[in-house]
N, C-alpha and C positions, 0 to 999 in steps of 0.2 A: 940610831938609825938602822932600819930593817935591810938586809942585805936584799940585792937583785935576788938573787939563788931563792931566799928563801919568800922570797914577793910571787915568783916564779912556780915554786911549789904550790904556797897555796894558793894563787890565781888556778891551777892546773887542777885542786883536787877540788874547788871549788865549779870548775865549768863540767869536770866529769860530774858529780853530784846532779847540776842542775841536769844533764841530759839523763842519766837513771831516772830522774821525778818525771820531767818532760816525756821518754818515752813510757812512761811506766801510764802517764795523765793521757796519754793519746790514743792506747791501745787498751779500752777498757773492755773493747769487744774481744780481746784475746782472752782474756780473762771470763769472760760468758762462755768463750767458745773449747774453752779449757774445760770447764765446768759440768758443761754441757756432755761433754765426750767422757767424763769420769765419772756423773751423778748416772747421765741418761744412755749413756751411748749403748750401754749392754744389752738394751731392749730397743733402743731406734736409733734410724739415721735420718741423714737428710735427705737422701735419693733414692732409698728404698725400705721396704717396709722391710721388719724384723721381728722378733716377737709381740713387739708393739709398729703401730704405721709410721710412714714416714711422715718429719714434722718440717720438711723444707714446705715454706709457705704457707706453716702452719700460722700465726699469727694474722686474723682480721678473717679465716676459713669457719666456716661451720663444724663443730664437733661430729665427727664420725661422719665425715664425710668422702673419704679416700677408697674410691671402689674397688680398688685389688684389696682392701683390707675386711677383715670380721672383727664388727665390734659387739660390744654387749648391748643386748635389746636397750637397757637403759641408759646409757650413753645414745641409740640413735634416736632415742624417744629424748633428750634433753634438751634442743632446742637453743642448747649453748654456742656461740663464739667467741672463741679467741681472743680475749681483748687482754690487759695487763692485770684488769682485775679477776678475769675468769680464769686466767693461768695460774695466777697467785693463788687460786683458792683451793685449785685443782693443786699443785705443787703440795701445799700448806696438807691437804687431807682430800685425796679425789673420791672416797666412799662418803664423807659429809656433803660435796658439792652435788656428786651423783650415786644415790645405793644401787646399790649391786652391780657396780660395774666390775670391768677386769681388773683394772691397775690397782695393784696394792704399795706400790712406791712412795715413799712424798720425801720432800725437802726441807729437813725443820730449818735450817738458817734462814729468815729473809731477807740477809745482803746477798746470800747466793740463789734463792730464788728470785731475786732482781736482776741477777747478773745474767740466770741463762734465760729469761722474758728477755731481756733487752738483746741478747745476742738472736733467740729467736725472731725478736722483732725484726733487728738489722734484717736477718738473712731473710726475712720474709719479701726486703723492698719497703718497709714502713718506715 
């Protein structure tokens, strides 16, 4: 027969385990927004433009669209929006989706190109 004590223990290491999973499963936007601040943040924010524009709201917006910013003639001539698949592709390689634009950045992972879309997304209201 299993002692209280040790019934105790692992009923104990067992509820902390599930709240690690649980909070880890409910905060996926942390994780975007972590991403976001380490991959992208050195050239944008969300409230103001930086070397690059701000991308609060970016999400469902028209590319090069943000009037205190200067984009490249071909980003405003692109006719792109925002969508999961135009971010992806922009992330993925933004000189293939638009030549000659600015950004020479991309994000070869696409779990974490999915991570900062979806936090963009969140923080867009979408």
């Amino acid at each position: 027969m299993i002692s209280s004590r040790i019934k105790w223990a692992v009923l104990g290491s067992i509820a902390a385990l599930m709240t690690a999973l649980i909070g880890q499963a409910q905060n996926p936007a942390n994780r975007g927004k972590e991403l976001f601040e380490k991959r992208c943040g050195g050239c944008h924010a969300q409230d103001r433009d930086k070397e690059g524009p701000r991308l609060g709201g970016v999400y469902g917006r028209a590319a090069a669209s943000v009037a205190s910013f200067h984009y490249s003639d071909a980003l405003q001539k692109s006719k792109i929006v925002w969508t999961d698949a135009t971010l992806d592709k922009w992330l993925t390689d933004p000189e293939k989706l638009v030549p000659d634009n600015d950004m020479t950045f991309h994000v070869e992972s696409p779990d974490e190109r999915r991570e900062i879309i979806s936090f963009l997304k969140q923080s867009s209201g979408k």
